[in-house]
C-alpha angles and dihedrals in degrees: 000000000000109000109244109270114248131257116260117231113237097216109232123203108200107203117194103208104182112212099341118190102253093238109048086052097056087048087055103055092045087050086051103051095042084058098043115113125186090284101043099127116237122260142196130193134212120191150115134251136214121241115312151139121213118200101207122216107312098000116167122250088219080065093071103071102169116348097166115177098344122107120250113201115191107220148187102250125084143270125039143277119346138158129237129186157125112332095028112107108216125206118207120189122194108184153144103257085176094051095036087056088226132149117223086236084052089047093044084041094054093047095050083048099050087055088045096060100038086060092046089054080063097042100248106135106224129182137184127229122218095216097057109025110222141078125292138189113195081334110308120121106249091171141021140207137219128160144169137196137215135177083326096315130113133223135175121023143151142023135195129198106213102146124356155125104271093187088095094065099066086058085074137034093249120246080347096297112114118223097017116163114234130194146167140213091270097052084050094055092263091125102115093037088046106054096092102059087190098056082041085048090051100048090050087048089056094047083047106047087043083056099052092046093065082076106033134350119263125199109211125224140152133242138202105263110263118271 
């Protein structure tokens, strides 16, 4: 009898962005995934943004309340309106869905888990909700989720609200839902484990790479921020 052939590693690069203009980074992951071949390796990004609301594929204008001087971009990925800004670690993955062998509900899936259990490391008890994909805490929404997909490829993906002005998101009906209430780690008692958003970045990182292995094997690895 043959031995079972071995699974082959996916080969993973982890960038760490800072506080990235919105966008220029949106440019930058359509411009990465127009150029990906079958051997691109795999990225993810972890960054900030300033102050800005995005308005998803078909979002609703209703959905914009009050905007005010912030920017709204209207971009490619799902969903509808949402706020990003100082204080919310986002998590951008850029993968091979086709070469990972893995399903959008099993993406959206990983990325609601590995919240799940970074918040369980800290005893909050989280939970997803299959009608409106994303993290809550008693109800109020702690992450949110936004993909899009490509010739196979994903772009786009989580955020997290750590620390953050909440006041923005009463300007819009979040993620198209009004009245939805919203929260962060500090709100939920996370200030002192929260303070180093690196140490917070790379906890977050371990429950998410645990979770896409589920599906297929990474091999992390670290790259140069992007120019």
């Amino acid at each position: 009898m043959p031995s079972p052939s071995p699974v082959t590693a996916h080969p993973l690069l982890i960038r760490h962005l800072g506080l990235v203009d919105y966008q220029q980074t949106f440019t930058a992951m359509r411009d990465f995934t127009a150029a990906r071949t079958a051997s691109t390796t795999d990225e993810i990004w972890l960054l900030q943004h300033p102050p800005t609301f995005t308005q998803g594929m078909n979002g609703k204008a209703e959905h914009l309340l009050t905007p005010g001087d912030i920017p709204v971009i209207e971009v490619d990925r799902g969903g509808q309106a949402t706020y990003h800004g100082p204080g919310q670690l986002i998590v951008y993955l850029l993968l091979d869905l086709r070469r990972r062998k893995m399903g959008v509900r099993q993406l959206v899936s990983a990325l609601e888990q590995a919240v799940i259990g970074l918040l369980a490391d800290h005893h909050i008890d989280a939970h997803a909700r299959p009608d409106a994909p994303g993290v809550y805490v008693a109800g109020a929404k702690v992450a949110a989720l936004g993909l899009r997909i490509k010739r196979g490829c994903s772009y786009h993906g989580l955020s997290l609200n750590v620390a953050m002005d909440l006041d923005p998101f009463s300007r819009i009906n979040p993620c198209g839902h009004p009245g939805m209430a919203v929260t962060d780690l500090r709100r939920l008692g996370l200030g002192s484990s929260i303070a180093n958003m690196e140490r917070l970045s790379a906890q977050l990182l371990t429950h998410l790479q645990q979770q896409l292995e589920r599906v297929g094997t990474t091999t992390p690895g670290n790259a140069p921020p992007l120019s």
